[in-house]
C-alpha positions, 0 to 999 in steps of 0.5 A, a space after each residue: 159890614 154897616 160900617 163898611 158899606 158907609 165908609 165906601 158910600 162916603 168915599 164914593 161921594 167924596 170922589 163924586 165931589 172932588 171935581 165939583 167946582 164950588 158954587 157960590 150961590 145965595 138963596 134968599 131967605 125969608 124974613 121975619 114974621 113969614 108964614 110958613 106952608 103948613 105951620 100957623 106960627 110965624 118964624 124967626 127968620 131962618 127956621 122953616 122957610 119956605 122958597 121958590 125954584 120946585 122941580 115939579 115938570 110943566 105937566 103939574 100946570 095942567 093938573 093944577 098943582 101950584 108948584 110956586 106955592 102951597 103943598 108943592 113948593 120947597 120947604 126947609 128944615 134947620 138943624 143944630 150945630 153938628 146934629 141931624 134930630 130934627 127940631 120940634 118946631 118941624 114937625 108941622 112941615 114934616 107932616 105936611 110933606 107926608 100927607 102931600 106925598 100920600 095923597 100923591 103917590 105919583 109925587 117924589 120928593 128928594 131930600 137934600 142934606 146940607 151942612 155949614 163950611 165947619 168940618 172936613 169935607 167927608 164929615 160934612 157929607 155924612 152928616 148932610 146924610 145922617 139929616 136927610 135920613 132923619 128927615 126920611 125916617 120922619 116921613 116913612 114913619 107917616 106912611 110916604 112910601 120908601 121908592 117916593 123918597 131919595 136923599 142926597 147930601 151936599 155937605 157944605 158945597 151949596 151954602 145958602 148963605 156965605 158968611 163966617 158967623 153963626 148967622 150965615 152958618 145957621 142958614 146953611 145947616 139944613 134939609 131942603 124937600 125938593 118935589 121931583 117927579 
């Protein structure tokens, strides 16, 4: 029955998807030696970034919440060549994003599931899926209540770096925490 509800939920996705044009965004990522949110070492460039470009409504300016930065501001969590564990080194931004979610109860976030170009569509769906519910997992586990949470997995249709090699393809495998509210 498990088996049966997910193949049906990636079929819907996939037919959600299909009329999709593919955008061909980039992202900036960080550069060497930035400090993360939340995380006293400093990266390597493309593991815990932290960007702009929140979701947070205007309301937040007047409730003083810094949607450019700080506890609000998007977060990144990278993953390995076709797994969805996430990595020890985010652990740190996973526990911050739990402590702002519980001191917020008011405060959605939306857990977007990404992967690299490698793969067929349906695969990639699901596994941009099986990453943002291990970041779910993660959170739940810290006490952020289930409805604060959401997930959705984009495959490889938003990459955030365009690119036929492990560099561009590392940026792209990915769980990015989107504040709503």
């Amino acid at each position: 029955m498990k088996k049966m509800l997910t193949i049906a939920l990636l079929l819907v996705g996939t037919v959600m998807l299909a009329g999709c044009p593919k955008k061909h965004t980039v992202k900036e990522t960080p550069n060497a030696g930035t400090q993360v949110q939340g995380n006293e070492a400093s990266t390597n460039g493309n593991e815990g970034a932290s960007t702009n470009g929140n979701e947070l409504g205007n309301d937040n300016a007047s409730r003083g919440i810094n949607t450019e930065s700080g506890p609000f501001s998007r977060k990144i969590i990278y993953f390995d060549f076709d797994k969805s564990e996430i990595k020890p080194e985010f652990a740190d931004i996973v526990s911050a994003a739990a402590k702002t979610l519980v001191n917020n109860p008011s405060v959605k976030l939306r857990l977007e599931g990404s992967t690299d170009e490698r793969g067929t569509r349906e695969y990639n769906i699901g596994l941009g899926e099986r990453r943002a519910q291990a970041v779910r997992r993660a959170l739940m586990l810290q006490g952020v209540a289930e409805s604060q949470l959401s997930t959705v997995s984009y495959g490889s249709e938003r990459p955030a770096a365009e690119g036929d090699d492990e560099s561009a393809w590392s940026k792209n495998r990915r769980v990015e925490l989107a504040y709503t509210q």
